[in-house]
C-alpha positions in Angstrom: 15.7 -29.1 9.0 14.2 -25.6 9.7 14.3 -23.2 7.2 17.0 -20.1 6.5 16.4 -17.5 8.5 16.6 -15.0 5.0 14.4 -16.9 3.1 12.0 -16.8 6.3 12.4 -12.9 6.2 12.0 -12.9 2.3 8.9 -14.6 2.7 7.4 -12.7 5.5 8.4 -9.6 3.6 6.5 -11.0 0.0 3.9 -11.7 2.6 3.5 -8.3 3.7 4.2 -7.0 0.3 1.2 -8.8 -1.0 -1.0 -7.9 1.8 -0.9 -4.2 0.9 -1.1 -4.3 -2.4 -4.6 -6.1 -1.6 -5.2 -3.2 0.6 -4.1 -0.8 -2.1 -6.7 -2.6 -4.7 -9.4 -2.2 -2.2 -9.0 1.5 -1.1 -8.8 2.3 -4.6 -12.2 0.3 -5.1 -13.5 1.9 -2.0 -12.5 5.8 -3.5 -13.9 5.2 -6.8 -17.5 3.8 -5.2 -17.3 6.9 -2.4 -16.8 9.4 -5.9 -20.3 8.5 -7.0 -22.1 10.0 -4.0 -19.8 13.1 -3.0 -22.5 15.4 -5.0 -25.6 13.9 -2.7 -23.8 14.3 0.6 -24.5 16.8 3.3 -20.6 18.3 3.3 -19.4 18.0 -0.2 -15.7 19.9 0.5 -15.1 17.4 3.6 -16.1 14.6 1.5 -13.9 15.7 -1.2 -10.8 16.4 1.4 -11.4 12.7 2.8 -11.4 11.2 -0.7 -8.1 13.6 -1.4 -6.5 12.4 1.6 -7.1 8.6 0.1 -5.9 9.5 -3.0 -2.6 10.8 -1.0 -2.4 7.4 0.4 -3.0 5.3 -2.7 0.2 7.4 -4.4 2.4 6.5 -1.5 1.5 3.2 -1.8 2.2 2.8 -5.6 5.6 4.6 -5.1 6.2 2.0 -2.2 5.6 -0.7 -4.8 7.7 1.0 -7.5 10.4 1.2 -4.7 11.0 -2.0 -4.3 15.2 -3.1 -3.9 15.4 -5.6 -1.3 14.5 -9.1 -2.8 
């Protein structure tokens, strides 16, 4: 017998869920590793601005998280 059609979009959707909060883990790894060399690069502000911007990006991805309500 196939499976519910919810529970297969539950699934896919803890799929997905788990998926970016791997991504999240990583570009937080990535940010603080890219931190240690922003004083020996050529463009410090840039650099800084880039790491800002995946700072920006890490919050939305915790309030995501903190956001759940569907399941």
């Amino acid at each position: 017998m196939s499976e519910d059609p919810t529970q297969k979009l539950f699934k896919y959707i803890a799929l997905l869920e788990n998926t970016n909060e791997e991504l999240e883990k990583t570009l937080k790894y990535c940010v603080t590793l890219l931190t240690q060399f922003k004083s020996s690069v050529p463009d410090p502000k840039g650099w800084q601005k880039m790491l800002d911007t995946f700072q920006e990006i890490i919050k939305v991805a915790e309030t995501t998280v903190e956001k759940k309500t569907i399941h």
